[in-house]
C-alpha positions as CSV (number, residue, x, y, z in Angstrom):
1,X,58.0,84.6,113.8
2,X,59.1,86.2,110.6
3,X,62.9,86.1,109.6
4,X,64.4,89.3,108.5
5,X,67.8,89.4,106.4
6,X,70.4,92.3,106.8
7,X,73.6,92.2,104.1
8,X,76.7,93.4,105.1
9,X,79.1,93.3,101.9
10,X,82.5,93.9,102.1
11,X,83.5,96.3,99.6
12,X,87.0,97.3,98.1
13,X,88.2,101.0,98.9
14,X,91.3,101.5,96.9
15,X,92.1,104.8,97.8
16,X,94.4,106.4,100.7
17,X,93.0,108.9,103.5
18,X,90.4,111.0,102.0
19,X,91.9,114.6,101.5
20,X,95.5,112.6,101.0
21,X,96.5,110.8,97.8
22,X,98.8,107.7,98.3
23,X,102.0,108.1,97.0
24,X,103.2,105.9,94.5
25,X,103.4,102.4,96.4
26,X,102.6,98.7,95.6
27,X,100.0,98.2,98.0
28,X,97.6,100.7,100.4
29,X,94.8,100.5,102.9
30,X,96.8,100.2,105.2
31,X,100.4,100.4,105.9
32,X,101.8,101.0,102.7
33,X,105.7,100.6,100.8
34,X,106.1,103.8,99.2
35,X,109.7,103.0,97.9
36,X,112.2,100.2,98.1
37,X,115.2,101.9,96.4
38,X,118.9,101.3,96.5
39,X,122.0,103.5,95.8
40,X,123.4,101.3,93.5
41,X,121.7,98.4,91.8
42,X,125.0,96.5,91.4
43,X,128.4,96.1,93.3
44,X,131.8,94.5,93.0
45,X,132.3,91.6,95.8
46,X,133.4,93.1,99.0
47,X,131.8,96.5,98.5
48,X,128.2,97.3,100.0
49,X,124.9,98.8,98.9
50,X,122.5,100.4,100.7
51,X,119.0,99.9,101.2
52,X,115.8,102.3,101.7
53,X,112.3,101.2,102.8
54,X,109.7,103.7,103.0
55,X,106.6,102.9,104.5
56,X,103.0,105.3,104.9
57,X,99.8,104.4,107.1
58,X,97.4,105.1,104.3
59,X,94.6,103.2,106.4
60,X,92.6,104.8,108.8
61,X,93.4,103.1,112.0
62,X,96.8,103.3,114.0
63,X,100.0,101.2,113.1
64,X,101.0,100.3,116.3
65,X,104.7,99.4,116.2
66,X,105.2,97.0,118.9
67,X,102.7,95.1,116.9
68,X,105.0,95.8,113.0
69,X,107.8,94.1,112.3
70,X,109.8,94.9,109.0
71,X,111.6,91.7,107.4
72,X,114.6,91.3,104.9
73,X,114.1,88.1,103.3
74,X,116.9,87.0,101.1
75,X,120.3,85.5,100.5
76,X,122.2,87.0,103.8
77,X,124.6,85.7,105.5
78,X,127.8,84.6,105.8
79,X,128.5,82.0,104.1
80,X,129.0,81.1,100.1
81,X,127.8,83.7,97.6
82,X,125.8,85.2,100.4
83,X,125.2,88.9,101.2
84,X,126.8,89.9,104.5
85,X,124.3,92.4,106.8
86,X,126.3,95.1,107.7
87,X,124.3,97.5,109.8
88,X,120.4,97.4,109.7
89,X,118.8,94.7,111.5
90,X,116.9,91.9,109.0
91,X,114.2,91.7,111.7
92,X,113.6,96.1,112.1
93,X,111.3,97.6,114.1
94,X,109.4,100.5,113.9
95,X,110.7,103.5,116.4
96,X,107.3,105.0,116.7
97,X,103.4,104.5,115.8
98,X,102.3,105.3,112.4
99,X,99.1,107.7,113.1
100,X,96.4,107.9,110.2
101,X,95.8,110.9,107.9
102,X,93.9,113.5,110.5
103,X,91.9,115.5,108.0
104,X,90.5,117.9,110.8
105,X,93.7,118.8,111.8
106,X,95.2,118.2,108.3
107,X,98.4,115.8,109.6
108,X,100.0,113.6,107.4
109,X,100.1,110.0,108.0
110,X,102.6,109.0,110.1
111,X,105.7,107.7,107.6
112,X,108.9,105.9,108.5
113,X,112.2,104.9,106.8
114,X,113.8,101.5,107.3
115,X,117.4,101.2,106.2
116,X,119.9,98.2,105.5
117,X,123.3,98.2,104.4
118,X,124.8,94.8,102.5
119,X,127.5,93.8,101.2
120,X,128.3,91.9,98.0
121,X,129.7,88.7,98.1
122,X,133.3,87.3,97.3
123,X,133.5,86.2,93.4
124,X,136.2,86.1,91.1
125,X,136.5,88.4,88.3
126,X,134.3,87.7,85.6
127,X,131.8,86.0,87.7
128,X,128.5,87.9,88.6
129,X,125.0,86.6,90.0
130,X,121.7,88.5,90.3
131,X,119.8,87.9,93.9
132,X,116.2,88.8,94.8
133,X,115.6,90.8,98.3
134,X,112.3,91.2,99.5
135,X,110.9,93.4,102.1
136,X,108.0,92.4,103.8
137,X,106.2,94.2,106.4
138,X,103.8,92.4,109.2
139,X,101.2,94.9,110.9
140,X,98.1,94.5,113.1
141,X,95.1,96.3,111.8
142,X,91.8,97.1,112.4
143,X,88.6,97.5,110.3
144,X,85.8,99.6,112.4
145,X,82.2,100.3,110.8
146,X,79.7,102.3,112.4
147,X,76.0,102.3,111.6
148,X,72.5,102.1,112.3
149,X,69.5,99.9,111.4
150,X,66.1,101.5,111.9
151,X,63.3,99.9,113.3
152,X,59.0,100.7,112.5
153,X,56.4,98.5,113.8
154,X,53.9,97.5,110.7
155,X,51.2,100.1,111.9
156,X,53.8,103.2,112.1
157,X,55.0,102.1,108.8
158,X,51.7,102.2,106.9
159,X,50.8,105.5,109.2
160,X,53.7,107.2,107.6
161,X,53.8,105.8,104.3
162,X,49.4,107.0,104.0
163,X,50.9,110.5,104.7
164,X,53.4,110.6,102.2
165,X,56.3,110.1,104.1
166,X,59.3,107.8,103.3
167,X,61.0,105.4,105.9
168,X,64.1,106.5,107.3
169,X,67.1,103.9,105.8
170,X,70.1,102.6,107.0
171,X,73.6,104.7,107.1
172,X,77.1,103.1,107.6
173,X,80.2,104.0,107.2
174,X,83.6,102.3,107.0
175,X,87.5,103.0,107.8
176,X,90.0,102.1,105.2
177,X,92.1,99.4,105.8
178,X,93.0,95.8,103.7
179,X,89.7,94.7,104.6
180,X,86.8,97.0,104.8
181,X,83.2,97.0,104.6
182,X,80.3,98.5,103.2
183,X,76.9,97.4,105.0
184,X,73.3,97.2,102.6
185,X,70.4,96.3,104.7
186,X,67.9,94.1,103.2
187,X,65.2,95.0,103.8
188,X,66.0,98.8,104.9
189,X,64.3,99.7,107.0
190,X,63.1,96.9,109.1
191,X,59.4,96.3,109.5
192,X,58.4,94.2,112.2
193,X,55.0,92.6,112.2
194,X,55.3,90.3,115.3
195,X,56.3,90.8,118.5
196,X,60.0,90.3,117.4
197,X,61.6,89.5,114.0
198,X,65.4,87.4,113.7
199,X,67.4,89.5,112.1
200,X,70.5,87.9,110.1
201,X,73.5,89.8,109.8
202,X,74.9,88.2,106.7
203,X,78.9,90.0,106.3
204,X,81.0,89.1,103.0
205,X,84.3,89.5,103.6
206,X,86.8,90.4,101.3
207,X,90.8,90.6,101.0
208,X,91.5,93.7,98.5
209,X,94.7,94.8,99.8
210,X,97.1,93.0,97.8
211,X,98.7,91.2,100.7
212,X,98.0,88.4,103.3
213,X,95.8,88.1,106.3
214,X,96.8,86.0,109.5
215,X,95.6,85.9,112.8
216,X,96.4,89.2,114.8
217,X,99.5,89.3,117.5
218,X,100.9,86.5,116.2
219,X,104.1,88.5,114.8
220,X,105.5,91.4,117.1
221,X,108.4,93.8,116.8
222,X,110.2,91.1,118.6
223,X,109.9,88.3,116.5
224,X,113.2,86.8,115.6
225,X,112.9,84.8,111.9
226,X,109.0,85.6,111.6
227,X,107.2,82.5,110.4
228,X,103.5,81.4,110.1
229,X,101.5,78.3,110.1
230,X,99.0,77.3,107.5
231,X,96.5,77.4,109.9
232,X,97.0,81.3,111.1
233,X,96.7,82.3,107.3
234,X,93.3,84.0,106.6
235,X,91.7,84.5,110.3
236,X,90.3,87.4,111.2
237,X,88.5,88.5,114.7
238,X,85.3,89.8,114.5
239,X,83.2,92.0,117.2
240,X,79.8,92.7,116.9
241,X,78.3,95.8,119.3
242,X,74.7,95.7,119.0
243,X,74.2,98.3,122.0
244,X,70.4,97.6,123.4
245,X,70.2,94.7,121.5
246,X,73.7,92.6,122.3
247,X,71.7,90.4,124.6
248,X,69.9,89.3,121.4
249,X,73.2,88.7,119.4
250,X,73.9,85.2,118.9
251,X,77.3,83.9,120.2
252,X,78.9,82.8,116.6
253,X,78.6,86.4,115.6
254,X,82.0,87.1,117.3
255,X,85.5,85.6,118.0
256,X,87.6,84.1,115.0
257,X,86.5,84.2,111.6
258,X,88.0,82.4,108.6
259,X,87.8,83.7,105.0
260,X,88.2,80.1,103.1
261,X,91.4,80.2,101.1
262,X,91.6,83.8,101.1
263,X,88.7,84.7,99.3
264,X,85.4,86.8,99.9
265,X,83.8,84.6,102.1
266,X,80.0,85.1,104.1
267,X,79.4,84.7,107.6
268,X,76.0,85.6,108.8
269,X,74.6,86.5,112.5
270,X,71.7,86.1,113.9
271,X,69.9,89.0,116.6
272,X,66.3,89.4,117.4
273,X,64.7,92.6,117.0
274,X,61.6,93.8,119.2
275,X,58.7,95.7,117.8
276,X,59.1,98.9,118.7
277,X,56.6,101.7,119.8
278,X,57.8,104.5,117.5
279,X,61.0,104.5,115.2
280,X,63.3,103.4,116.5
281,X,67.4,103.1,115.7
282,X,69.7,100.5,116.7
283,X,73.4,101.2,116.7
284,X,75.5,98.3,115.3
285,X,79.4,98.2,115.4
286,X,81.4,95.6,113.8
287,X,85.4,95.4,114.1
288,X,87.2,93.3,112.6
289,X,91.2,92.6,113.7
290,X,94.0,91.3,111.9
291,X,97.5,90.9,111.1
292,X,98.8,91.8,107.8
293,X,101.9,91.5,105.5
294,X,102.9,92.8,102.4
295,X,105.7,92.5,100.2
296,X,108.2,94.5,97.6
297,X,110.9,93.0,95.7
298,X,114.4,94.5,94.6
299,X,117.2,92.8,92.5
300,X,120.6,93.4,93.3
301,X,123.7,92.1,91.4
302,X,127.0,90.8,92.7
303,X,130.3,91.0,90.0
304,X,133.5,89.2,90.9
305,X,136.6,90.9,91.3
306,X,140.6,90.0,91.1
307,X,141.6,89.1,94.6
């Protein structure tokens, strides 16, 4: 039995919705920080400032926002030289999903606006301090490809190829997200010269979003003081549909993947592939779920006042 090898690369798509530019935001593919502005950049103690968070799904899979939670981090509270939340929550949620662009309909993404409102802390005059704020945004997302290999038995190939005809390739295509991925058959198309041939999926992986991956529905809108583990950093669920042939998948193609320290990383699956009687084309789906975060930073600066 011959053994046939199929390359699924992940690729980077840094890009927004096709027919729909990303605005002017740190990170994309996926949901993105437009703007993290204030309406003053410094404040006398015991005065507040206002903050703005403006998000965009510029993936192309849905925001789900019982499943995004929007986080604060920073020096508030209540106690010495700390900031003191005044309305805002620093765990927010989401009020509604975050749709993707709809080019046949022409709908924007769905965009949102998160607001704070701080207030500086109690210094004497002449005294002022500088604090870093950082807003970070944890999401669930999804990755879907959609494809097809195509199948010849030896004999149709050379029938074909003696008339001057060319073997019908491969075609896959990919939604945007953090992690996407761009499949390259090798061979394409598949000749089979037994009765059946393995086929090896081999997937590369790669995180080009700008942020970090952890294991999905881990952090919901109800998560109080978000934190993660080392070991829910960098896992990813993967789901192979091989239609007709997903009794021939091997069981390590699916369930939870790791991409080792956050880099590209290769995970290969194996499937076996009949002969076929004509050409013949196998659907393939591959998903892969995740949770996400991203991060933009602001400065804001405190100056003391006389009592």
């Amino acid at each position: 039995m011959k053994k046939l090898i199929i390359v699924l690369m992940a690729a980077v798509l840094i890009a927004g919705c096709p027919g729909q530019p990303p605005d002017n935001g740190i990170t994309g593919d996926g949901l993105a920080m437009t703007a993290f502005t204030n309406d003053a950049e410094s404040q006398v103690s015991g005065r507040d400032i206002r903050l703005f968070l403006d998000v965009e799904n510029q993936g192309e899979s849905a925001v789900d926002a019982n499943k995004t939670l929007i986080y604060l981090n920073g020096p508030i509270g209540t106690g010495l030289l700390q900031w003191q939340l005044m309305e805002g929550a620093q765990s927010a949620k989401l009020e509604r999903n975050l749709d993707p662009y709809d080019a046949l309909k022409d709908i924007p993404a769905g965009r949102a606006t998160v607001k704070w409102r701080i207030r500086a802390p109690q210094m004497d005059s002449g005294q002022q301090k500088t604090d870093t704020f950082t807003a970070r945004a944890y999401y669930d997302y999804q990755t879907r490809v959609n494809g097809q290999i195509v199948a010849y038995s030896e004999a149709e190939s050379v029938a074909l190829r003696q008339k001057g005809e060319s073997l019908e390739t491969a075609i896959f295509t990919a939604t945007n997200g953090p992690l996407t991925i761009t499949v390259r058959p090798i061979p394409d198309p598949v000749v089979i010269t037994d009765i059946d041939e393995t086929v090896t999926l081999e997937l590369t992986v790669e995180n080009t979003g700008g942020g970090t991956i952890y294991k999905n529905g881990l952090i919901t809108s109800n998560t109080v003081g978000p934190s993660l583990a080392y070991d829910d950093l960098n896992r990813v669920g993967m789901t192979i549909d091989a239609g007709n042939l997903q009794a021939n998948l091997a069981g390590t193609c699916t369930g939870t993947q790791e991409l080792i320290g956050g880099r590209p990383t290769t995970l290969t699956c194996d499937i076996k592939v009949p002969r076929p009687s004509a050409k013949t084309a196998y659907p393939i789906k591959i998903n892969l779920d995740y949770g996400y975060y991203i991060d933009m930073p602001m400065q804001l600066t405190a100056v003391g006042k006389n009592a």
